[in-house]
N, C-alpha and C positions, 0 to 999 in steps of 0.2 A: 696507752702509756708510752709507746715507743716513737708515737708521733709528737708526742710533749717533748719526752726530750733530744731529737732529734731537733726541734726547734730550740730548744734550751742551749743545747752545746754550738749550736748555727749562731746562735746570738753573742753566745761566748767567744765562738770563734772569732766571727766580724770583728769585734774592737780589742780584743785582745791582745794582738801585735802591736797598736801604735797607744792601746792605754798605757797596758802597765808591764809591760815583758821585760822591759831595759832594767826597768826602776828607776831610769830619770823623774820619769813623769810622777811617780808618786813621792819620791823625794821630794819634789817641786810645789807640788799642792797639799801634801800631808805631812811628811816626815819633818818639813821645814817650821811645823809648828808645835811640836814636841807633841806633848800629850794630848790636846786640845787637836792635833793631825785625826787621831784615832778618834774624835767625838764624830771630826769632818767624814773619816772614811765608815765609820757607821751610817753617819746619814744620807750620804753620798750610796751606798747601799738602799739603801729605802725608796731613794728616787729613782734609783739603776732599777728597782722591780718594779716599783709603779709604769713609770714608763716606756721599757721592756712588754710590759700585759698591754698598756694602751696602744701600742706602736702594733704590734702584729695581731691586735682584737680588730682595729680600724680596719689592718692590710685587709682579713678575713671579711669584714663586712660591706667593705667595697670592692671584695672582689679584685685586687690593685694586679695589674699587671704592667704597668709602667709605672718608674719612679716620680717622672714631671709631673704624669695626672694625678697622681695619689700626694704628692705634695700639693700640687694647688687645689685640690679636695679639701684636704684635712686645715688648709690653710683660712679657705674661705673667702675672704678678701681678694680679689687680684691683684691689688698691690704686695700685701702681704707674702704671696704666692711666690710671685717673682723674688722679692727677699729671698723671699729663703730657698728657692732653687738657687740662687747665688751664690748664696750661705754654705751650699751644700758643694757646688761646683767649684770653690775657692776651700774648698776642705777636702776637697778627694784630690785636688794638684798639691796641696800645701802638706798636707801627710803623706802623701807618693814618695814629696821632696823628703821631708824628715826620714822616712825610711831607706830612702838613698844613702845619705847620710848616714845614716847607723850604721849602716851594712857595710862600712869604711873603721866604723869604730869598734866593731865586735871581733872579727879577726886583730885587728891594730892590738887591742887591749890585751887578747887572750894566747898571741901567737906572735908578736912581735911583727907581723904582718905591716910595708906601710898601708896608710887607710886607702891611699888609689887605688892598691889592688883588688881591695872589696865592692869598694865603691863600684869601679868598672865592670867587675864579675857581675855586680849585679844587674848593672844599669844591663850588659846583654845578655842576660837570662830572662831580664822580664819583659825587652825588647821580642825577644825570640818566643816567649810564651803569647804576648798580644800579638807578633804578626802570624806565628804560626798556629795560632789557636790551639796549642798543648795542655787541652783539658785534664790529661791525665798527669802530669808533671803537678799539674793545682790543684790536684787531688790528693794526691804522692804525700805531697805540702802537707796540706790541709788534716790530710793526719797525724800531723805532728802535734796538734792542739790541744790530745789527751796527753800525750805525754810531758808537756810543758805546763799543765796544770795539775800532773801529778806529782812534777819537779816542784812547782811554785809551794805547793800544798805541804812535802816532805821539810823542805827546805827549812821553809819557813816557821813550824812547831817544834822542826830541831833548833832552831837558832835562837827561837825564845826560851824553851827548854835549859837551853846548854849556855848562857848569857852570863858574863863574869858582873857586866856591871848591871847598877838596878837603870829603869828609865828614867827616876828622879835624879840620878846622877848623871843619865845620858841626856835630857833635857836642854843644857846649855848649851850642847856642841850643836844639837839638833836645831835650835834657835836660832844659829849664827849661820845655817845652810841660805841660802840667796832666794828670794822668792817675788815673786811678781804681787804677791795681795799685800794686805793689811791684815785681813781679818782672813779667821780659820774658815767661817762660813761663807764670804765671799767663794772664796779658794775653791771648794767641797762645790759648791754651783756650778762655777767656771768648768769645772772638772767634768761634772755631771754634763753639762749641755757642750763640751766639746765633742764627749762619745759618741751622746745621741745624734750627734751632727754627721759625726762617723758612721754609726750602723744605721739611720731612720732608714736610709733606700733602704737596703735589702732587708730588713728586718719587716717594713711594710709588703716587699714584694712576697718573703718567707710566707706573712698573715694570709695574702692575697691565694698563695698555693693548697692556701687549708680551706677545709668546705666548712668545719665544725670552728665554732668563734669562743666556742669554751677551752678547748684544744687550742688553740692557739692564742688565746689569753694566759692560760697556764704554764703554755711553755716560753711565754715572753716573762712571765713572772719569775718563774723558774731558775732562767739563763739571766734574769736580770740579780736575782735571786745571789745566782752561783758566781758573777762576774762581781758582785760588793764584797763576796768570802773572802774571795783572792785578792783583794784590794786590800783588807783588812790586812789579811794574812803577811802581805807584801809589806806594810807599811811596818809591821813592828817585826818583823824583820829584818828590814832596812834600821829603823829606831837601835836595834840592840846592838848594830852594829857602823851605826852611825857615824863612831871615831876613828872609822878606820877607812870606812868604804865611800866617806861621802865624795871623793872628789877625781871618783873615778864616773867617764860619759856611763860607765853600766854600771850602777850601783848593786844592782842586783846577780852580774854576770860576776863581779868580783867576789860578792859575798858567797856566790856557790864554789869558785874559786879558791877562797881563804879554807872555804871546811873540807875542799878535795877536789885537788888539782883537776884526777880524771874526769867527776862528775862535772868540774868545772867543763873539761872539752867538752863533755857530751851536752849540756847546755848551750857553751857556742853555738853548736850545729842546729840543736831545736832552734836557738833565736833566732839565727840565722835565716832559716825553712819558714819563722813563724813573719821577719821582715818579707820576706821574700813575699808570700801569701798575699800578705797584706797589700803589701807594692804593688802585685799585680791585680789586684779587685781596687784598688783604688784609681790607678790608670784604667784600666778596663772600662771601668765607669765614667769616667772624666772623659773616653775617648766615644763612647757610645754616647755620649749627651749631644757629641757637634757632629759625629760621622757614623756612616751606615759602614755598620763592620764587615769586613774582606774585600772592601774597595778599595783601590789605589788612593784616592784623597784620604779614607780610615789609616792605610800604612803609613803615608807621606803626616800627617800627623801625628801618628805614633810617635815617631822617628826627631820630630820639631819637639814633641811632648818631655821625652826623655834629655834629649840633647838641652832643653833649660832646664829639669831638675838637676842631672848632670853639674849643670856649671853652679848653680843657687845650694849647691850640697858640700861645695869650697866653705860654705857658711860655718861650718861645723855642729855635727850632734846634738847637742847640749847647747848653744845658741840657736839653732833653728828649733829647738824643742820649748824654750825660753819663748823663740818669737812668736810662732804661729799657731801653738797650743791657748794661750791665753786671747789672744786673739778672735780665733777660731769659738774657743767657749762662751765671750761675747757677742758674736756674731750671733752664736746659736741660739741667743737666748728667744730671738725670734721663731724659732722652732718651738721652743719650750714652750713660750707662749702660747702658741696654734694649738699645740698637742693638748695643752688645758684646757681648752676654750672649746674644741673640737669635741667630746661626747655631749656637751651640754646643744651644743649649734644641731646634731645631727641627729637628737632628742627631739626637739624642737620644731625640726624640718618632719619628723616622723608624724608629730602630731597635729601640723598641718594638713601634711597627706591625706593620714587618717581622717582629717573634718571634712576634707576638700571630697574627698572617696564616698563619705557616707550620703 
């Protein structure tokens, strides 16, 4: 049981920072469609767990100890392959960048801070963790992730609880939020195949460290499970407070803000630790794809790596989350695709085997 959820909360972890910690991002795909948001972020759940179980059931039954072979495994195709190592590799730069960026807006908003300050702190903290390889510093982090889903969880039951207006009445203002779809279930897609785009490596390498494929089915269900909660949870608590908080870059940092200042700071600092995390497992990955780590060519690109998120993070918050988010879930649909296609191919190939063997 301990190995479930220890995968469970890994999974959670993984996309957790660039899903939905700000509350941009769910503003964006769900809150913007008032009630009809909440049908998307239910369903939008149901694929987070499907997917979640197929994603570290494959890692487990191939064994996955590299991310490039376990996508072009699961992919099938070589062309396809290549896609979506793309897919993947324009997704771990392009949410790096996004989370640069935030890290400029979360002190800005919460402390009057300007955003360079953050910006910069970040950019050499996570400089300084990839060259110095400060595993423990990302670890330090990384346990911030129970307590930012203990925030999201409280938060969030208080704020529909304690809601002066109904949603029928909050509906309009929610309606008129900016949104990149048309349609709720677009959106709820997009959404869905941006994460996975986000977590498949590691969540395949997680499957690939388990020897038991039920174990690590469960616990990708689990975490895929616990990560739609908080989505839900996030979204009509942004909804109830939607007249007030929408047109701040952290909707979510404002609304814990508005019910208490303190808690408000002690947020900043989770989201903070929770961008931070993320920023560096998403470089980290991007830098390990083209260079062998603790070489001078691995620093010397570090260094290139950071220096254009750096200047692409002038973009601002809420425009680079606008850009590359919907994007990105586009992209991924080619992932989405493999991932469905992938138990039925590797079925298939088994009972080949099997005829070929007997």
């Amino acid at each position: 049981m301990s190995r479930i959820f220890k995968i469970a909360s890994a999974f959670i972890g993984i996309i957790v920072g660039a899903g939905f910690a700000s509350g941009q991002e769910v503003l964006l795909y769900f809150t913007s469609f008032g009630n009809m948001g909440t049908a998307g972020a239910v369903l939008a759940t149901a694929f987070f767990a499907y997917m979640g179980m197929m994603l570290t059931r494959l890692g487990t039954r191939m064994k996955a100890d590299s991310h490039k072979e376990a996508v072009h495994r699961v992919s099938g195709w070589r062309w396809l392959g290549w896609v979506v190592d793309a897919v993947i590799i324009f997704t771990l730069f392009g949410v790096g960048v996004v989370m640069i960026a935030g890290a400029g807006s979360i002190p800005s908003q919460q402390f009057g801070i300007p955003a360079i300050t953050g910006v910069i702190f970040m950019c050499v903290i996570v400089t300084a963790a990839l060259l110095l390889n400060v595993d423990k510093v990302v670890k330090i982090i990384g346990s911030i992730t129970p307590f930012l889903i203990l925030t999201v969880v409280v938060i969030s039951i208080y704020s529909v609880m304690s809601m002066d207006k109904s949603f029928a009445v909050l509906e309009a203002t929610a309606l008129k939020q900016p949104s990149d779809f048309s349609y709720w279930f677009i959106s709820a897609m997009n959404y869905v195949s941006f994460n996975i785009a986000v977590g498949a490596s590691m969540a395949l390498l997680m499957g690939g460290n388990e020897t038991d494929e039920k174990t690590s089915a469960l616990g990708g269900l689990f975490g895929g499970l616990g990560l739609g909660l908080m989505i839900v949870l996030s979204h009509l608590a942004i909804f109830s407070r939607v007249d007030s908080i929408a047109g701040y870059d952290m909707p979510l940092l404002a609304l814990v803000d508005e019910l208490s200042p303190v808690l408000g700071a002690f947020y900043s600092i989770v989201l903070f630790g929770m961008v931070f995390n993320t920023a560096v497992s998403m470089f980290f990955s991007f830098a390990a794809r083209f260079t062998t780590l603790g070489t001078a060519r691995h620093k010397k690109f570090v260094l290139m790596t950071i220096a254009a998120a750096f200047g692409l993070s002038f973009l601002g918050f809420t425009d680079l989350v606008s850009l590359f988010y919907p994007l990105i879930g586009n992209m991924g649909l080619f992932l989405i695709a493999a991932l469905l296609v992938a138990p039925f191919r590797f079925r298939a190939e088994e009972k080949k085997n099997s005829k070929q063997a007997a």
